[in-house]
C-alpha positions as CSV (number, residue, x, y, z in Angstrom):
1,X,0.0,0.0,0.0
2,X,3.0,2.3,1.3
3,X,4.2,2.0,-2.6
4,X,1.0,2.5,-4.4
5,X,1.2,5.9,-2.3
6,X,4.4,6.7,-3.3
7,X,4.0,6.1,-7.1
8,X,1.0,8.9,-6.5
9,X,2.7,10.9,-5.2
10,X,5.5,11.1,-7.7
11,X,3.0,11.3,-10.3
12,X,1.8,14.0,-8.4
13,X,4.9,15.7,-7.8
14,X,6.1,15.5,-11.7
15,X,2.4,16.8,-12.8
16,X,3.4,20.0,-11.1
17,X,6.6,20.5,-12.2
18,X,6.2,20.6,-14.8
19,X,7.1,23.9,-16.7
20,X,6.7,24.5,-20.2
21,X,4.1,26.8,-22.4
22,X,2.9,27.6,-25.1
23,X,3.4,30.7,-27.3
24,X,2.6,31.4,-30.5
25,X,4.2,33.2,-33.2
26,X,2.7,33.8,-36.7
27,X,4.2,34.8,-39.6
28,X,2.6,36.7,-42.6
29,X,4.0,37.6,-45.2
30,X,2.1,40.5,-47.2
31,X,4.1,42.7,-49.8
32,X,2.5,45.4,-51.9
33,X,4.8,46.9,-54.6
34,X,3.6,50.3,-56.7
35,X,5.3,49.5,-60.0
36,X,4.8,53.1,-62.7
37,X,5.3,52.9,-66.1
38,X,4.6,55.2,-69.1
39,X,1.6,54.0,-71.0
40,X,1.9,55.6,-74.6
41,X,-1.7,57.5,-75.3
42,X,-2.3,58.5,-78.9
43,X,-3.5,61.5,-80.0
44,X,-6.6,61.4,-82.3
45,X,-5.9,62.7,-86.1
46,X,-5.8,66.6,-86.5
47,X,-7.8,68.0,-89.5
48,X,-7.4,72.0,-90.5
49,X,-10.1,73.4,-93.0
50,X,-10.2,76.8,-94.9
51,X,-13.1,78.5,-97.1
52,X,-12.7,81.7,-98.6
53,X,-15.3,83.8,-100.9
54,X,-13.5,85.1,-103.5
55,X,-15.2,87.4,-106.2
56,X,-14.2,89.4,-109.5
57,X,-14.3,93.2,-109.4
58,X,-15.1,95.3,-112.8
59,X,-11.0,95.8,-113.6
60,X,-10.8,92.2,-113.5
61,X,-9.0,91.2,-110.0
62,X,-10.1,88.8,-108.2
63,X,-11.3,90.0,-104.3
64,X,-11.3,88.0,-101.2
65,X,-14.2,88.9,-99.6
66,X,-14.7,85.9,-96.8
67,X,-12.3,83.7,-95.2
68,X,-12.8,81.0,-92.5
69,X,-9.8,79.1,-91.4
70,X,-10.7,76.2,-88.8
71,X,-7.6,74.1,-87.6
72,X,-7.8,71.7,-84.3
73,X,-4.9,72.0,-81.6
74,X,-2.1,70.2,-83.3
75,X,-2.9,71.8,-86.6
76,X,-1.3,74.6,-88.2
77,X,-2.8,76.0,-91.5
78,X,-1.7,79.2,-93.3
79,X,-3.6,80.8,-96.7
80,X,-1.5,82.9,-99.2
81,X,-2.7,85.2,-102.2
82,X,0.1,86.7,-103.7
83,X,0.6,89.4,-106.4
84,X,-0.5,87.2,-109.1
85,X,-3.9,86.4,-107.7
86,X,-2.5,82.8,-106.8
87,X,-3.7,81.3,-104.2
88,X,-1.2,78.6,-102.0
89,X,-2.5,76.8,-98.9
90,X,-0.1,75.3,-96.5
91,X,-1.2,72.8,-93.5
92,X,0.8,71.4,-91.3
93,X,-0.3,68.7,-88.8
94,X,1.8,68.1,-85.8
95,X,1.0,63.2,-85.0
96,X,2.0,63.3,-81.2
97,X,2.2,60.3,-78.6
98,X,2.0,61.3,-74.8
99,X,3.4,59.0,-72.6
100,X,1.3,59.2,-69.1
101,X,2.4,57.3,-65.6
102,X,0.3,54.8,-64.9
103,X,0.9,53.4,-61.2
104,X,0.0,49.1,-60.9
105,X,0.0,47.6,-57.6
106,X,0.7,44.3,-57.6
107,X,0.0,43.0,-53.7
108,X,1.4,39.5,-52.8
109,X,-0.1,37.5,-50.4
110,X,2.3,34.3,-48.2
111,X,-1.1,33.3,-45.7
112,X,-0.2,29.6,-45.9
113,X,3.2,30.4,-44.1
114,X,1.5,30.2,-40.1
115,X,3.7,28.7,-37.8
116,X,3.5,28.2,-34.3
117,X,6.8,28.0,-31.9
118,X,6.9,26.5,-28.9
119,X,9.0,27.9,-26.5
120,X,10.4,27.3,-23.1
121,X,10.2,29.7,-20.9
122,X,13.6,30.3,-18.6
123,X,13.2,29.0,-15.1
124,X,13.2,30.8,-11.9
125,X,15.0,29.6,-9.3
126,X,11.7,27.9,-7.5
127,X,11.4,25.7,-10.5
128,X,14.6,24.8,-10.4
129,X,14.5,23.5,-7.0
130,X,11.6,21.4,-7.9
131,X,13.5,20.4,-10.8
132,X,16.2,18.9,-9.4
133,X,14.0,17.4,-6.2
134,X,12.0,15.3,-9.2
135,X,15.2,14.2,-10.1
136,X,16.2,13.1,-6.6
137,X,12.8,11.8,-6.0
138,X,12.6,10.0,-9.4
139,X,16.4,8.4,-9.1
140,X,14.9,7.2,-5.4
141,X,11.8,5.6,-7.1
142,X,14.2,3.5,-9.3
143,X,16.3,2.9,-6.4
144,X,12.8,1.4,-4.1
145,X,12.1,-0.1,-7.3
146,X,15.4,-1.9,-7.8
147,X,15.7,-3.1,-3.8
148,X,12.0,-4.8,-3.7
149,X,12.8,-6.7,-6.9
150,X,16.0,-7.9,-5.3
151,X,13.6,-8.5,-1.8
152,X,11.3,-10.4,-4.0
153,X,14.1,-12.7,-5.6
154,X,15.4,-13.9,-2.5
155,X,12.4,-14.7,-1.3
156,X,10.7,-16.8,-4.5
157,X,14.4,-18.6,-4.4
């Protein structure tokens, strides 16, 4: 009976020394990156228009006696009449690309990579104590342990 007591009261003893926790630590790993580049835009085609009224007076010369010249933004457009009553039209249209920034965010997402640590958490002097008196106590179980077996062996021989 004395050594069903005893083995309880080991158990007992190691149960509360016992010493380690638990603490978690999670990793996640979550990385946004802002990438610009230039996106080329194209500019729509520029158009220029003129319109004159031209008439003939009684000496014979021709009169301008309306013009209308219409040109978009890119679009230059000029309208000559020179001594000889000739008429030269010039039009100039400026193709132009713009480049604009244009900001991508590309966001990366790890969530598989959660991992828990266990650590052990250093030991105050208390638990030490009770440490080493489990040890004591356990090396003294094994010794009890060790004697009735040899008690027992005389005994059956």
């Amino acid at each position: 009976m004395k050594s069903r007591q005893l083995l309880n009261l080991t158990v007992f003893f190691f149960v509360l020394c016992s010493c380690k926790t638990k603490e978690a630590v999670t990793h996640n790993d979550v990385r946004t990156e802002y990438i610009t580049t230039l996106k080329p835009y194209f500019i729509p085609v520029e158009t220029a228009s003129a319109k004159a009224m031209l008439e003939c007076s009684k000496e014979g010369m021709v009169l301008l006696t309306r013009l209308n010249i219409e040109t978009s933004k890119n679009a230059r457009m000029s309208l000559m009449i020179d001594s000889l009553n000739m008429i030269s039209v010039e039009a100039i249209v400026e193709r132009d690309t713009l480049y604009l920034p244009s900001d991508t965010i590309k966001i990366t997402k790890d969530v598989l990579r959660t991992a828990i640590e266990y650590r052990d958490k250093p030991l105050t002097g208390w638990q030490k104590l009770k440490q080493e008196a489990g040890g004591i106590a356990l090396g003294g179980c094994v010794a009890l342990i060790g004697i009735l077996i040899v008690f027992l062996y005389k005994k059956i021989f």
